[in-house]
Each structure stands twice: as structure tokens, then as C-alpha cells.
C-alpha positions as CSV (number, residue, x, y, z in Angstrom):
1,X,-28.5,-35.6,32.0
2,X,-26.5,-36.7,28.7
3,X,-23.0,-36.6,28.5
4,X,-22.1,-33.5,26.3
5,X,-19.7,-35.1,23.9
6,X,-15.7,-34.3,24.4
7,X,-14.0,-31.7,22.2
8,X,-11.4,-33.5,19.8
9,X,-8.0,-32.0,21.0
10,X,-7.0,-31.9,16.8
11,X,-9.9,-29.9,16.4
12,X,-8.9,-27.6,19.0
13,X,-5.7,-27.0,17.8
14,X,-6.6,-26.4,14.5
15,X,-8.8,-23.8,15.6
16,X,-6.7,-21.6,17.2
17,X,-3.9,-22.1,14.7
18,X,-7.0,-20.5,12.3
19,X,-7.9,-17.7,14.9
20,X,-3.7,-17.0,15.6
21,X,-3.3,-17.0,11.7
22,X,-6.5,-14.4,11.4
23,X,-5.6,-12.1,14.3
24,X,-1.8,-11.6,12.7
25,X,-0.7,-13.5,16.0
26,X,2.7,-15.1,15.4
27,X,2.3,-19.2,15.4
28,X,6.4,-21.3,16.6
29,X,7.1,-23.3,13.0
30,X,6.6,-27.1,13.4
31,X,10.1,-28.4,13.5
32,X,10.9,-30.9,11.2
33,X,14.1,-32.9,10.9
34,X,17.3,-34.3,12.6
35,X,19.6,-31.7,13.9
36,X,23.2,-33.4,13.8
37,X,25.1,-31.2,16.5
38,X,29.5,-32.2,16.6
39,X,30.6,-32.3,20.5
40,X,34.7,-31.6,20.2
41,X,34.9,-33.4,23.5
42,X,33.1,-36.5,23.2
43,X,34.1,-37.5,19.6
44,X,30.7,-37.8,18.3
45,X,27.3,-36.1,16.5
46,X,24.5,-35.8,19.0
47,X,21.2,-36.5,17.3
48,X,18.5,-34.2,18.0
49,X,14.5,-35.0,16.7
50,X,13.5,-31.3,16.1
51,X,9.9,-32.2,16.3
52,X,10.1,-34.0,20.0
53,X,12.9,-31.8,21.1
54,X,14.5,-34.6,22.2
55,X,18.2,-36.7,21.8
56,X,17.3,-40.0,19.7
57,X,21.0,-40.9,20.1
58,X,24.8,-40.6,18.9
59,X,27.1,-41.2,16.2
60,X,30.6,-41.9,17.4
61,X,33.2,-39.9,14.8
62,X,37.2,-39.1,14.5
63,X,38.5,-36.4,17.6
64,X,37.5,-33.2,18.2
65,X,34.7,-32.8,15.5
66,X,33.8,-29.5,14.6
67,X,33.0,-28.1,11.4
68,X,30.0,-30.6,9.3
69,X,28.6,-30.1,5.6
70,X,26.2,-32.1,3.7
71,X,27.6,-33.6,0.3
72,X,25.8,-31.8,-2.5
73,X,23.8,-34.7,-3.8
74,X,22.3,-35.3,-0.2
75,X,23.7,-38.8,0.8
76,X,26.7,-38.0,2.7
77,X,28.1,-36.0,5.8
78,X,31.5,-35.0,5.9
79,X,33.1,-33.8,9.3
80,X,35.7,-32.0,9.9
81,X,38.3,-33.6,12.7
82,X,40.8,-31.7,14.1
83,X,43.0,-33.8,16.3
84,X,42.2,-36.7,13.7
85,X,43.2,-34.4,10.9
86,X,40.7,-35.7,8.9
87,X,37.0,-35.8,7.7
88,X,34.7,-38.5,8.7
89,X,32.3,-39.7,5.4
90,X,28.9,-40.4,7.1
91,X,26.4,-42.2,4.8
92,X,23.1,-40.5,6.0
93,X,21.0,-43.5,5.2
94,X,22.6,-45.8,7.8
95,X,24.2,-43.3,9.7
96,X,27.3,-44.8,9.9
97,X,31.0,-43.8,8.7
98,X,31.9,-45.3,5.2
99,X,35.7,-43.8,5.2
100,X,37.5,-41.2,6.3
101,X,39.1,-38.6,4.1
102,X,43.3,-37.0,4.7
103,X,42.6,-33.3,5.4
104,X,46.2,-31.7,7.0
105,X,47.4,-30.4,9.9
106,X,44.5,-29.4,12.5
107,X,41.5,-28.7,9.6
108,X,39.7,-26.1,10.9
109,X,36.5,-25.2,8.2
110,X,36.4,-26.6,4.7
111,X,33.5,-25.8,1.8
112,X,32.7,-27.5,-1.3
113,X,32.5,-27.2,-4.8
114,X,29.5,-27.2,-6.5
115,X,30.0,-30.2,-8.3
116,X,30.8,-32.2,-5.3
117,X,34.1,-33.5,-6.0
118,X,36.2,-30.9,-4.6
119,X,37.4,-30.0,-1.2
120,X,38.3,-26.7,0.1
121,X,40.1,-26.6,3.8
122,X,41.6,-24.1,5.9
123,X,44.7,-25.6,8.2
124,X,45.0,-23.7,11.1
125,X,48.4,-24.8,11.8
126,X,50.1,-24.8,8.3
127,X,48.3,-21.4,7.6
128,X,47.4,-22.6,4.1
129,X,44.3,-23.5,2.0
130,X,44.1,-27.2,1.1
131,X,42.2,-28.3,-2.1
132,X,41.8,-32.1,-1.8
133,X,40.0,-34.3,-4.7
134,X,37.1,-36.0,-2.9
135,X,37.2,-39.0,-5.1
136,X,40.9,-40.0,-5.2
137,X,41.6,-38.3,-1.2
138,X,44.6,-37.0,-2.9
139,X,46.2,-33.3,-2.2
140,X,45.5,-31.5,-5.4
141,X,47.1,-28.3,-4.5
142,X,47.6,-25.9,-1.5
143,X,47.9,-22.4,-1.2
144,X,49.3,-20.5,1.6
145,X,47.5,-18.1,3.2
146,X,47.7,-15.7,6.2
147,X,48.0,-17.3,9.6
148,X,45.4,-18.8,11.3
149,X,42.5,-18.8,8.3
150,X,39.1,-20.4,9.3
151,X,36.1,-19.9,7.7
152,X,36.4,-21.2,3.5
153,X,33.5,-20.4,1.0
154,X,33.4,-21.2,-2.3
155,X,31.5,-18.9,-4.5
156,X,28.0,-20.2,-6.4
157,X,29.7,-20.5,-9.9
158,X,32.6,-22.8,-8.3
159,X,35.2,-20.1,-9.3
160,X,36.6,-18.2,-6.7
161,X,37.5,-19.9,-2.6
162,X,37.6,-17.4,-0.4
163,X,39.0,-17.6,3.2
164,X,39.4,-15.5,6.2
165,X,42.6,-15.1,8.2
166,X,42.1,-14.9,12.0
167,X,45.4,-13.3,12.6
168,X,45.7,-10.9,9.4
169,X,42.0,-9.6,10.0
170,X,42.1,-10.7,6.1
171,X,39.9,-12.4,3.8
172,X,42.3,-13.9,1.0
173,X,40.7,-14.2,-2.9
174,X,41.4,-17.6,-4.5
175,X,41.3,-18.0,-8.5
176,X,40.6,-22.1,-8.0
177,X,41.2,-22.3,-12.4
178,X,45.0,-21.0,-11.4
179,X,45.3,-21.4,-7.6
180,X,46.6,-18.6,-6.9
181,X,45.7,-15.7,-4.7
182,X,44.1,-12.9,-6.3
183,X,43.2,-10.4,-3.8
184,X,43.7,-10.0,0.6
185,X,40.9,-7.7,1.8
186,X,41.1,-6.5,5.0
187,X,38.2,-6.4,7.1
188,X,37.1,-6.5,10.8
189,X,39.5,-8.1,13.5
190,X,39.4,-11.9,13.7
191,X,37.5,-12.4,11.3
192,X,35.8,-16.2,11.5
193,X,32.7,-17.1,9.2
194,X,31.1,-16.0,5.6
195,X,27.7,-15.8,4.0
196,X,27.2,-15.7,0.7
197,X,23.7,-13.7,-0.9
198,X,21.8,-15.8,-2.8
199,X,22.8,-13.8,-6.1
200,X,26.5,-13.9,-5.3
201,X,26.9,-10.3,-4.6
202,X,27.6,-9.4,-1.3
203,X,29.8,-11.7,1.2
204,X,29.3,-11.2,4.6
205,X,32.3,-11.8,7.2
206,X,31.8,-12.0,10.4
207,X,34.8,-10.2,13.0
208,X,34.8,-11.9,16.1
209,X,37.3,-9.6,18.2
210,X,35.8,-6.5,15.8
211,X,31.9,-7.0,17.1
212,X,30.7,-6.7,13.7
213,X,30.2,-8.2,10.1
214,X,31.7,-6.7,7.3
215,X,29.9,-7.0,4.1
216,X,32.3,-6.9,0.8
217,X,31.2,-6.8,-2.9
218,X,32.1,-9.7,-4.5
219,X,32.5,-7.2,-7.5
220,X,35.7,-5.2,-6.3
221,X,35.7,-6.3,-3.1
222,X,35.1,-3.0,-1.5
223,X,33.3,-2.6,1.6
224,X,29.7,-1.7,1.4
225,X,29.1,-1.9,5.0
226,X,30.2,-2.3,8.5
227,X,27.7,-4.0,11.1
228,X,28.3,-3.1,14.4
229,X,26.5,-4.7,17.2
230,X,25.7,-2.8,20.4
231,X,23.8,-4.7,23.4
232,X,22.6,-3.0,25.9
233,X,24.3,-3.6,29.0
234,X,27.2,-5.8,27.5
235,X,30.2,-4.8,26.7
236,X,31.5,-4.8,23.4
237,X,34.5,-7.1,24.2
238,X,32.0,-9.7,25.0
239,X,30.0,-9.4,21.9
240,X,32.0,-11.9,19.9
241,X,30.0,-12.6,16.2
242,X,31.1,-16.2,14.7
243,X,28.5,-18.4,13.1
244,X,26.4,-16.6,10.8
245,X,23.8,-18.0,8.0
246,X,20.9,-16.6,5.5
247,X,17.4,-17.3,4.6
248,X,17.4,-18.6,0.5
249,X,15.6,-15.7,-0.3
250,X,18.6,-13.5,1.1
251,X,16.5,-11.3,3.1
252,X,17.8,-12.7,6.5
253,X,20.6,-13.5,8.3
254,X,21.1,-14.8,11.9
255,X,24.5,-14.6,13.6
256,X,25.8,-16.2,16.7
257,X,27.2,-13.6,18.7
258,X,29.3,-15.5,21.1
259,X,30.0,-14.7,24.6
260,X,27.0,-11.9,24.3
261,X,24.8,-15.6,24.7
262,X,22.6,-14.1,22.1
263,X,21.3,-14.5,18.6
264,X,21.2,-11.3,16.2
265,X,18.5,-11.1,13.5
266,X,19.3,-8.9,10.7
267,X,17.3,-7.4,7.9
268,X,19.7,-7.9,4.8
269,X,18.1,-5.1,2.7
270,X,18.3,-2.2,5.3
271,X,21.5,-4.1,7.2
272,X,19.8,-3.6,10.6
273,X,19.3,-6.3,13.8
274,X,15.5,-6.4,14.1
275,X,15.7,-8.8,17.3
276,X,17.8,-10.0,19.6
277,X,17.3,-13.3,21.2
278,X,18.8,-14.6,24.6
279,X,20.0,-18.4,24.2
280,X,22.9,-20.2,25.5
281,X,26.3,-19.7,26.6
282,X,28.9,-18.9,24.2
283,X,26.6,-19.0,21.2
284,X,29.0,-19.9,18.6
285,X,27.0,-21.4,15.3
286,X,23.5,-21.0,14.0
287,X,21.8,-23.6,11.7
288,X,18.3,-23.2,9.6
289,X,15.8,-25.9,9.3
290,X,14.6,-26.5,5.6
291,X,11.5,-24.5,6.3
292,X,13.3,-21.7,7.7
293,X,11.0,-21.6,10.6
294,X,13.3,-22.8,13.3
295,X,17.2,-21.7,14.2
296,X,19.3,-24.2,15.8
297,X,21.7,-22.4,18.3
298,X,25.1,-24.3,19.3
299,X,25.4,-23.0,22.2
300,X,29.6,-24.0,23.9
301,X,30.3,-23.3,26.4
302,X,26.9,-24.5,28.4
303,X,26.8,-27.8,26.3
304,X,23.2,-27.1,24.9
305,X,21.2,-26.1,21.9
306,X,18.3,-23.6,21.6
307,X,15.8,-23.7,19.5
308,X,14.6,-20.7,18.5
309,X,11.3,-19.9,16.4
310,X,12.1,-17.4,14.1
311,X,8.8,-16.0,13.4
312,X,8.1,-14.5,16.8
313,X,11.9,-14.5,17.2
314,X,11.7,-16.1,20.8
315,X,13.9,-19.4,22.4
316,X,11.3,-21.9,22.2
317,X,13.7,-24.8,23.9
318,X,17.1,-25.9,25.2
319,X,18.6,-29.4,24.9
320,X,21.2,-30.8,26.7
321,X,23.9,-32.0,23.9
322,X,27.2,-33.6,24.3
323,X,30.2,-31.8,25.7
324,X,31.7,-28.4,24.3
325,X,29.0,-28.4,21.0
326,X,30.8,-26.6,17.9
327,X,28.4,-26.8,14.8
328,X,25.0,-28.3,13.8
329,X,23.3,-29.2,10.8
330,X,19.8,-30.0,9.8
331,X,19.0,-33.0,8.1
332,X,15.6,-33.9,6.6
């Protein structure tokens, strides 16, 4: 009898992506990209291909990286070193460090201006806002703030810094024309992160010790509402919220929620977590892919990441990373 001829594997596939797609069945994103991942305890940026799922390698850095950003014209990395007191400049292209940049005592976050020639850091330590000139590396001016501030975000139009205060439970206001401190809102306790809507009218603040985000009105600052997150059989005191970002459309966010080892999804519009999503331990950051298809999950405290596909909101894969992972950020 003749050999009936082999189905093409590509064919296959495409098939039942087709038949998924008609049925309404929910189809994991292809990753795409480099997922750059700081390790405080190994002084480095583990390198993660999102499409393999594997580690293609390091990138040795300054001690106890934490925080990263992307410069705003795409070419550079800048990360955040706190027993360095410093930021690392990491030219993408080669992936090496081209100079290092003074940042204060014990940086903790920083943000940048739109423009890219400004730098905005919180120091822990000196409980003050730095603002450092990217292309001279020279203190421009620094503004005290409550004690222990962390997360720093600057506002779309480059105006306004703002910056949470661990210890206060405040989020300071910061006029960057003047440099001076406009407005301390109080919000939930320990507050840590921000995310900004894409129209630069709500900022949400995540309260680590307060198991909730508080969103503010960037208007007049008053507080539109308060997010509290319940998990069934987990007690509140171990639902600690930190990371926290937003789709560009600014219809939805994902926040870490810390020693809860899960991932909340929230429906910006109705401000309601539509899925829950077990990853890690000590889920402390959260990091989009271009596509939006796939979260990145820095996951602590068990020195891993999950990947989660975020249109059937399910943990698709976890990778070993270096030691005590802080932050990641996708590159493409």
C-alpha cells in the first residue's frame, strides 16, 4: 500500500490556532522579547528569551540592583544600585555598561522625564527626592520628603514628580518648574508603587501594609477609590500589593500582590480584580511585553519568574533567575 503522506506540523498548528480563534477559545500570546530581570544578590541582570523561556545569559552590574527603566529614546538601560549608590548606563546594543551615573544615599526607585535628560530618585536613607541632570551627572536639586519614599513618577506633561512615603502612608506632590512640594496626600499604609492612566487622570498607589491601591485624581488629588483585595483563605496581613503596571489603552492593570504569591487583574473602568493568578513566592513586580500578551512576574523570595498569559489569565511558565529577583523589564 502507499505511504499516506505526513501532516506538516506548521499546518497543524495553524489549524487549530484557526479552530481556537473560531470557537472563542483563548490562544497563550507568542512571547516576544528579552526580559532583563535585576538579582539584588548576585549583582547582575539575568537575561531571559521570552520566546524559548529560557536564560540566554547575564550582565554583571553595580551591588544590589533593583529598580531598571529604559531611556526614552530606546538605547539605554539605567539601573538603579543601592549599595553602589548609583545607576548603571547599559547600552542595549552591546549590552554592556557605558558609565555609571552618582544617585545618593541607598537609591531606591527613580523615573524620568519625558525629554530624557532628567532624573527623578527617591533616597531611602536621606528621605529626600533627588533630581540629577542625566547629561552633566550633577545634583540639580533635592527636595526632602517624608521618610522612607519609594516609588517616583513623573506625570506625562513632565510637570509634576510625585512620590510615595513608606513611613508617612503619603504621596508628596512636586512642582519640578519650582521644586517645591505642593501637596502630601495621604493614602493607604506603606504605600510603594504608582500607575499612571494613559490620559493622566487617575494615579494609582499601591499600599503594601494597607492590602489595597488607592486611586487619586490627579485633578485635586482626592480619592476616587479604595481597592481592597480579599483572597480567599489568605489573610489580609499576607496580601502585600507592590508592583503594579497598565495596559496603554488604560483598561488594565496587573499588581503584584506580594506574600499572597499571586497576581491580581483589575478592570480599570469598573475597579474590580477579574482574575487571580497563582505564581511565585513573594511576587513583588510585574512587567508587560510590548504586545501585552504576556506578564512577567518577579517573583523574590523563590528566585524565579512566571510567565503568565494574560489572555486566559493562567501561569504559563517559571524560570529559575538569579538570587532574590527585584524588577524586570521587557526589551524588544
Amino acid at each position: 500500500m502507499p505511504q499516506r503522506p505526513r501532516p506538516d506540523p506548521a499546518a497543524l498548528a495553524a489549524l487549530a490556532l484557526l479552530c481556537c480563534t473560531l470557537l472563542g477559545v483563548a490562544v497563550p500570546a507568542q512571547a516576544q522579547g528579552v526580559a532583563w530581570v535585576t538579582s539584588e544578590k548576585d549583582n547582575a541582570l539575568t537575561l531571559v528569551d521570552l520566546k524559548t523561556g529560557k536564560v540566554t545569559g547575564t550582565v554583571p552590574t553595580c551591588k544590589r540592583p533593583r529598580h531598571l527603566q529604559r531611556t526614552p529614546d530606546g538605547k539605554q538601560l539605567l539601573v538603579a544600585c543601592g549599595d553602589s549608590h548609583q545607576a548603571d548606563i547599559i547600552d542595549l546594543a552591546t549590552r554592556k555598561s557605558v558609565g555609571k551615573l552618582a544617585l545618593g544615599d541607598n537609591p531606591e526607585a527613580f523615573d524620568i522625564s519625558p525629554d530624557g535628560k532628567t532624573l527623578y530618585v527617591s533616597n531611602e536613607d536621606e528621605g529626600a527626592l533627588s533630581i540629577i541632570d542625566i547629561g552633566s551627572g550633577k545634583l540639580s536639586m533635592t527636595v526632602p520628603v517624608g521618610k522612607e519614599p519609594e516609588g517616583v513618577k513623573v506625570s506625562h506633561d513632565g510637570k509634576t514628580v510625585w512620590v510615595t512615603s513608606e513611613a508617612a502612608s503619603l504621596v508628596h506632590v512636586i512642582d519640578v518648574a519650582t521644586g517645591k512640594l505642593r501637596n502630601n496626600v495621604k493614602v493607604g499604609k506603606r504605600p510603594r508603587r504608582f500607575a499612571l492612566t494613559p490620559d493622566g487622570k487617575q494615579l494609582w498607589v499601591t499600599n503594601e501594609l494597607g492590602a489595597s491601591v488607592t486611586v487619586l485624581s490627579t485633578a485635586d488629588y482626592s480619592t476616587l477609590a479604595t481597592l481592597n483585595f480579599e483572597i480567599k483563605g489568605v489573610r489580609s496581613a499576607d496580601i502585600t500589593p507592590v508592583g503594579i503596571t497598565m495596559t496603554q489603552d488604560g483598561k488594565r492593570a496587573f499588581v503584584a500582590l506580594g506574600r499572597a504569591n499571586q497576581v491580581a487583574f483589575i478592570d480599570v473602568t469598573s475597579r474590580k480584580v477579574t482574575d487571580l493568578v497563582l505564581v511565585g513566592k513573594r511576587a513583588w513586580n510585574v512587567a508587560l511585553d510590548k504586545a501585552e500578551g504576556r506578564l512577567v512576574v518577579v517573583n523574590g523570595l523563590s528566585d524565579d519568574i512566571t510567565l503568565v498569559d494574560v489572555a486566559s489569565a493562567k501561569a504559563t511558565q517559571s524560570i529559575p533567575v538569579g538570587r532574590v529577583p527585584y524588577a524586570a523589564l521587557v526589551v524588544e
